[in-house]
C-alpha positions as CSV (number, residue, x, y, z in Angstrom):
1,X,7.5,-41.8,0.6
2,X,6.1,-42.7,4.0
3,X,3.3,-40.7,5.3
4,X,4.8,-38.0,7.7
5,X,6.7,-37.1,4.7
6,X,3.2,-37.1,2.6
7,X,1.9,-35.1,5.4
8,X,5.0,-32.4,5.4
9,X,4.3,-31.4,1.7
10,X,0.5,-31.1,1.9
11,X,1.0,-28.6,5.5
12,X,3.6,-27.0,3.6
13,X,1.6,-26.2,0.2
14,X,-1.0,-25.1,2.4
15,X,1.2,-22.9,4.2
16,X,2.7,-21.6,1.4
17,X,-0.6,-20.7,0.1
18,X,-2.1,-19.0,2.6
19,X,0.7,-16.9,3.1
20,X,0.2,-16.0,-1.2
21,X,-3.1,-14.7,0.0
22,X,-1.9,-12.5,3.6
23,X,-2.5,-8.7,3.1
24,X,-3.0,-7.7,6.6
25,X,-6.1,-6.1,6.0
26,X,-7.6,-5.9,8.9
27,X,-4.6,-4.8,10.8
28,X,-4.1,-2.0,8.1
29,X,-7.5,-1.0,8.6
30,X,-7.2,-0.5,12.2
31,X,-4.0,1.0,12.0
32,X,-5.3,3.2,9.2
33,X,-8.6,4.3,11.2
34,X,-6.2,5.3,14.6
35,X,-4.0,7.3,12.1
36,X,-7.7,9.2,10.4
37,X,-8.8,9.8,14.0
38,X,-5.5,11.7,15.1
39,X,-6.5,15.7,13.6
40,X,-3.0,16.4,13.2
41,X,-2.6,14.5,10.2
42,X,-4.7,16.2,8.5
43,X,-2.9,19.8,7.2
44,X,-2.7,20.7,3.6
45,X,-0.2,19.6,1.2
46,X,2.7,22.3,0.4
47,X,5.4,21.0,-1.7
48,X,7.5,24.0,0.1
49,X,10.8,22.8,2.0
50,X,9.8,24.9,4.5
51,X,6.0,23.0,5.5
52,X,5.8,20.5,7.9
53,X,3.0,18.9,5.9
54,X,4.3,16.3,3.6
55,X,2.4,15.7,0.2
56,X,2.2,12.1,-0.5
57,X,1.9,10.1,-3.6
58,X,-1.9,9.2,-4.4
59,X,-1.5,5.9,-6.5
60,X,-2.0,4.6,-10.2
61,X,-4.3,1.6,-10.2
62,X,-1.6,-1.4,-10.0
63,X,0.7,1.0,-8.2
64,X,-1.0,0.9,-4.5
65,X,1.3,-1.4,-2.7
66,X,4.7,0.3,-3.8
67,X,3.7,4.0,-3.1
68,X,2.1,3.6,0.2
69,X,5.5,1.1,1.1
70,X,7.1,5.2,0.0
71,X,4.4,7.5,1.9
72,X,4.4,5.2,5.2
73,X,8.5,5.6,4.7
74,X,8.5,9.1,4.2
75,X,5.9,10.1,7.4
76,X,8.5,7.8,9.1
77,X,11.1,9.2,8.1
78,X,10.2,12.8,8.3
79,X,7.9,12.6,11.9
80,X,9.2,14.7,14.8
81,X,8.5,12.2,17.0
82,X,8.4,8.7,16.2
83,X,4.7,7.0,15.7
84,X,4.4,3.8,16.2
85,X,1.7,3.5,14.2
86,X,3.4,4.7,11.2
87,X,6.4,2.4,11.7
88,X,3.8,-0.6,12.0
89,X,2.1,-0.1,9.1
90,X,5.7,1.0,7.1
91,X,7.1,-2.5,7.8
92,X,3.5,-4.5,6.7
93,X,3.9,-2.7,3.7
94,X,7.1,-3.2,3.0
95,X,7.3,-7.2,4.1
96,X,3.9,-7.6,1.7
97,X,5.6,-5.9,-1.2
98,X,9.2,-8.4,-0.4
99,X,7.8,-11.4,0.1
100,X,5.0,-11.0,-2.6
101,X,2.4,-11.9,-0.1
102,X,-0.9,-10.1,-1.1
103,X,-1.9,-11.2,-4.9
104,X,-4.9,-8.9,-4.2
105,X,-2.4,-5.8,-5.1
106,X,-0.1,-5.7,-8.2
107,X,3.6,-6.1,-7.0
108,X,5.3,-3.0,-9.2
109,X,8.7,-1.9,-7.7
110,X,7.9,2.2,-8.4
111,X,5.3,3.8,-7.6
112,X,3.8,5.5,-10.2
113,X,0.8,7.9,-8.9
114,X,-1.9,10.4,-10.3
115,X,-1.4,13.1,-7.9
116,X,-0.2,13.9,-4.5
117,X,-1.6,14.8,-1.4
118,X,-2.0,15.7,2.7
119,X,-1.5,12.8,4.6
120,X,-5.1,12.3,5.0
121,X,-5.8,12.1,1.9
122,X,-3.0,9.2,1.5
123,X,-4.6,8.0,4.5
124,X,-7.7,7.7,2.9
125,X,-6.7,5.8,-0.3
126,X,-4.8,3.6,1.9
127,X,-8.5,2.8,3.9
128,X,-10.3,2.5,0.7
129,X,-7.7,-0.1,-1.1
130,X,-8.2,-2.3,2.0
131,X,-11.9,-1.6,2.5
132,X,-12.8,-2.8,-1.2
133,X,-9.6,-5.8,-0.5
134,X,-12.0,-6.5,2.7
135,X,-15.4,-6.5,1.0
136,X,-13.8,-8.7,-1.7
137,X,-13.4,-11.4,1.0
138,X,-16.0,-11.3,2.5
């Protein structure tokens, strides 16, 4: 084995496990905090086809990654008016849950939540998740 080769493995391993350890966190944060500031995103949940506020799953401990790759989805999918923000933070999600990329949050397929609620609330527990994830690196 000749050295570039040598050298091609070690970048690669390295590569590989930086990626294990990605979460975005700082970009969810952001992202997160510009979604907080904007007041219309904070109504009350009503479970009622006929409210425009959604109510959103609040996860399970172990559950965080799957249910906010659903609530992102869902305020996507049910937005008058497509926000960017929203679609930006849907696909993180979703490309962390894929590709396995943040060990800090357990990989479950369902999301399994303790209660629902307005989208600030979801909002919140997103911020908090990736706060603590933050501090933890720190």
């Amino acid at each position: 084995m000749n050295a570039s080769m040598l050298s091609y493995i070690l970048f690669s391993c390295l590569l590989l496990s930086v990626q294990a350890e990605y979460c975005g966190v700082r970009e969810i944060i952001r992202y997160t905090q510009r979604l907080l500031d904007d007041s219309s995103m904070s109504c009350p949940c009503r479970q009622t086809a006929t409210s425009s506020c959604s109510c959103l799953p609040i996860p399970e401990h172990g559950h965080e990654l799957a249910c906010f790759v659903d609530g992102t989805k869902h305020l996507m999918e049910n937005s008058t008016s497509p926000n960017p923000v929203i679609t930006r933070l849907y696909l993180t999600f979703q490309a962390l849950l894929d590709r396995s990329l943040c060990k800090r949050l357990a990989h479950g397929d369902q999301c399994q939540y303790e209660a629902k609620g307005n989208v600030k609330e979801f909002l919140e527990k997103i911020m908090t998740t990736y706060q603590e994830i933050d501090k933890f690196n720190a």
